[in-house]
C-alpha positions in Angstrom: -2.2 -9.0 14.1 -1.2 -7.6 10.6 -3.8 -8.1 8.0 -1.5 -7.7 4.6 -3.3 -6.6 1.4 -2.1 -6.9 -1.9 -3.3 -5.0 -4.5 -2.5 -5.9 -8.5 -2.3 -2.7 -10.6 -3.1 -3.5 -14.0 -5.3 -0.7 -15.2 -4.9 2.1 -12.7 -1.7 4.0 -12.1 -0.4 4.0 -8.7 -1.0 8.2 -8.4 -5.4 7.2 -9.1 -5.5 4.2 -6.8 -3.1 5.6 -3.9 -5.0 8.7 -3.1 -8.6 6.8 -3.1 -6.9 4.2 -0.5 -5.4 6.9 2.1 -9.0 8.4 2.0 -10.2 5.3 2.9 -8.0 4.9 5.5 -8.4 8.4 6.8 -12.0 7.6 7.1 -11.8 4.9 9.4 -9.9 6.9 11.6 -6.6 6.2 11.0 -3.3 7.1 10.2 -0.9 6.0 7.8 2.5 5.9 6.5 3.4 5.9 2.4 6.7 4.7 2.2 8.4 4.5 -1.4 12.0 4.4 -2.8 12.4 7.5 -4.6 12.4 10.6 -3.3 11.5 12.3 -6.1 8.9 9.4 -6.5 7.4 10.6 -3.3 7.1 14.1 -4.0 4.8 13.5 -7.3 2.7 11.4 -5.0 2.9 14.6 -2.7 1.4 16.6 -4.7 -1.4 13.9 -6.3 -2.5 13.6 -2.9 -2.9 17.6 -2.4 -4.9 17.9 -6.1 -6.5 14.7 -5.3 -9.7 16.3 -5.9 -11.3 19.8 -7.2 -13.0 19.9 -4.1 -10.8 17.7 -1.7 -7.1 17.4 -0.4 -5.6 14.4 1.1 -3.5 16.4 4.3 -0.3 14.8 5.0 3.6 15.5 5.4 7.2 14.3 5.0 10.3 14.8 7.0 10.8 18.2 5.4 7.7 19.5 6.6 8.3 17.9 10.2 6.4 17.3 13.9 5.4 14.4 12.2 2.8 13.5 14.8 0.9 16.5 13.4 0.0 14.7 10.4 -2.6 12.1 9.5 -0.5 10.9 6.5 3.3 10.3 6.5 5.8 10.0 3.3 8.7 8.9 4.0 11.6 6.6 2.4 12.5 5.1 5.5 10.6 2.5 7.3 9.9 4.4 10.3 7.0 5.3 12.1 6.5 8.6 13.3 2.7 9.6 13.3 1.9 6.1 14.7 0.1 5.1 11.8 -2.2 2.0 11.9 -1.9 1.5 8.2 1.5 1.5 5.8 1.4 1.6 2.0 3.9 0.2 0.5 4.8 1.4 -3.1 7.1 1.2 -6.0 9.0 -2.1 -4.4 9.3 0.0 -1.0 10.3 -2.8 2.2 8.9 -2.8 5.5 10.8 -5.3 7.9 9.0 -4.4 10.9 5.4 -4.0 11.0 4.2 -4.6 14.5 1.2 -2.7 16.0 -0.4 -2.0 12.6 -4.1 -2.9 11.4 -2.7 -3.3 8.3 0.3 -3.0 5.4 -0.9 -2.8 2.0 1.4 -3.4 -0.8 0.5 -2.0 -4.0 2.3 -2.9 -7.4 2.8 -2.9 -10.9 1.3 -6.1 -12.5 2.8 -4.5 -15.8 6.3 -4.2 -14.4 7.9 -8.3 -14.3 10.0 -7.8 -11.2 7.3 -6.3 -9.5 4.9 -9.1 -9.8 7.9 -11.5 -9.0 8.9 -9.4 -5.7 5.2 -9.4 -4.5 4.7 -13.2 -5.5 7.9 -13.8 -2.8 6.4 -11.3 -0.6 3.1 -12.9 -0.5 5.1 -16.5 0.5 7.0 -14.6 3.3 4.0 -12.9 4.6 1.8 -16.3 5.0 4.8 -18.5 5.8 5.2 -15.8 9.4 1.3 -16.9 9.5 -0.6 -13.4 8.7 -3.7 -13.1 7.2 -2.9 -12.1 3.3 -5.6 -10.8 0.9 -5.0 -10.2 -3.0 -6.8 -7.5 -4.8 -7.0 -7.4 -9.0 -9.4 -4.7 -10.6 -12.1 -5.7 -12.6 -12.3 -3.8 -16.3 -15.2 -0.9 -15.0 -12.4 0.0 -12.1 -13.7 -2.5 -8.9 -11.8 -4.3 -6.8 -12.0 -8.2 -6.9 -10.4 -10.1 -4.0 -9.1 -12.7 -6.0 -7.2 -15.1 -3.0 -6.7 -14.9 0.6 -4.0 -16.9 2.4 -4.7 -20.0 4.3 -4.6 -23.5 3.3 -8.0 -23.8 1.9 -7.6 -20.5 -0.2 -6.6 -20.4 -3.8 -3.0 -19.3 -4.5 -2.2 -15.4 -5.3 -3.2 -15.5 -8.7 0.3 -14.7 -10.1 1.3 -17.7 -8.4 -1.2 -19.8 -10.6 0.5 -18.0 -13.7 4.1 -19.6 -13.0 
């Protein structure tokens, strides 16, 4: 099943936090999927994750580049799958209707941006009223990750949620 992590970006920008999160990934051994909105959008985060690092580059590939099953990373608009990833980021309000066979979608957003916070708030109801396992993630001030609720009944509400 479809472990769903949200993660609350209040002090990092999406191009600092994205890269650090595919490497993760990466490092576990699998392959993911970056789906956005913006085209354009997509090919900044291209190129972040090719200067991710002096001595490091995040390898990965869009449908321009093609033989998608060549490449450990995928960034694409759509919400298809075609390196048969086992992770999918989800960025700048990106949708995902169908996430069968993953290990997990992660859901980053701007807790500076309203309708962001709003959109993931009713995301984070859909996702644990279909019964999934739901984490939230807010960074601390030195730059850690806090998990601050996970879904289930004994759990405290996404903290957003708490905010209304």
């Amino acid at each position: 099943m479809t472990e769903v992590l949200f993660y609350h970006l209040q002090r990092a920008r999406l191009e600092d936090v994205l890269p650090q999160l595919v490497q993760k990934a990466l490092e576990r051994g699998w392959r993911a999927v970056v789906q956005g909105v913006d085209p354009d959008r997509l090919k900044f985060l291209s190129e972040r994750l090719w200067q991710w690092r002096d001595d490091e580059f995040l390898a990965h590939g869009s449908g321009s580049d093609g033989k998608a099953e060549l490449h450990p990373v995928w960034l694409t608009t759509g919400d298809e799958n075609p390196n048969k990833a086992n992770v999918r980021f989800l960025v700048d309000g990106a949708e995902c209707s169908d996430f069968d066979g993953l290990d997990r979608l992660i859901i980053l957003f701007d807790g500076n941006d309203e309708g962001a916070v709003a959109d993931a708030r009713e995301t984070w109801k859909a996702v644990c009223a279909k019964g999934l396992t739901a984490t939230y993630w807010q960074q601390e001030e030195r730059g850690r990750w806090e998990k601050k609720a996970e879904s289930g009944s004994d759990r405290p509400k996404m903290e957003s949620e708490v905010e209304q």
